[in-house]
N, C-alpha and C positions, 0 to 999 in steps of 0.2 A: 841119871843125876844121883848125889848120895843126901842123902837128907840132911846135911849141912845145908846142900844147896838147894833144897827145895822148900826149908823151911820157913826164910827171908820173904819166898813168894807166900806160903801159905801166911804169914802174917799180914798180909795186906791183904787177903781173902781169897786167895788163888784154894783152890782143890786140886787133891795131889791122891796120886795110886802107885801102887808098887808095880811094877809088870810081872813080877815073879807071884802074886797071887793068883789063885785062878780062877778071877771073872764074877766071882757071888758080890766080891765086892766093889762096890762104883769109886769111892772117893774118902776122903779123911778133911775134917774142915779144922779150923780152929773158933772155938763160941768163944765170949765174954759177956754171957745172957742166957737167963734161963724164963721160962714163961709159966705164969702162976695159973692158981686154975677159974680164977677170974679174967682172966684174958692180959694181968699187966707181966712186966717183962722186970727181972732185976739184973744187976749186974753182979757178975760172980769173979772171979780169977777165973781165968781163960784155961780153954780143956778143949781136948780133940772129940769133937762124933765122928763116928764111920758111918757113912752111909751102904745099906745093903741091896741086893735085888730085891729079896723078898721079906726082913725084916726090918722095914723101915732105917731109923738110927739107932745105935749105941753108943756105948762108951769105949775109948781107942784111949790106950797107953801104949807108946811104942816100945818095943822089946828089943834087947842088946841086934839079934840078927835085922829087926826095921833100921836101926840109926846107923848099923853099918854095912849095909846095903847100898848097891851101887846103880837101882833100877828103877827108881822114884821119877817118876812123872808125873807134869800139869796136864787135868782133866779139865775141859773144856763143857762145860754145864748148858749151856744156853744154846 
């Protein structure tokens, strides 16, 4: 899929991976929340985390070769 089309799913909460990655990384979401250090939640303008194998999440900004990439997959979480 090219991330035109996989981006319509990741905004309804779908998680999405590139195939041409290789494998450290699981998944890419889309937030609109972040969590304070008293445990409440705010809401922010929406941002991509990537989730890793071995380093939790970060922060994902897609780069020109992610958005015109034709190997975008929905990852199946549960």
């Amino acid at each position: 899929m090219t991330f035109e089309e996989v981006l319509p799913q990741i905004k309804k909460g779908a998680k999405a991976v590139r195939e041409g990655w290789g494998g450290f990384e699981l998944y890419i979401e889309l937030r609109d929340e972040i969590g304070t250090s008293d445990g409440t939640f705010l809401q922010v303008t929406p941002y991509f985390l990537i989730k890793t194998s071995d380093e939790g999440y970060s922060m994902f900004s897609p780069t020109p070769c992610d958005v015109l990439a034709e190997d975008w997959k929905i990852v199946h979480t549960d």
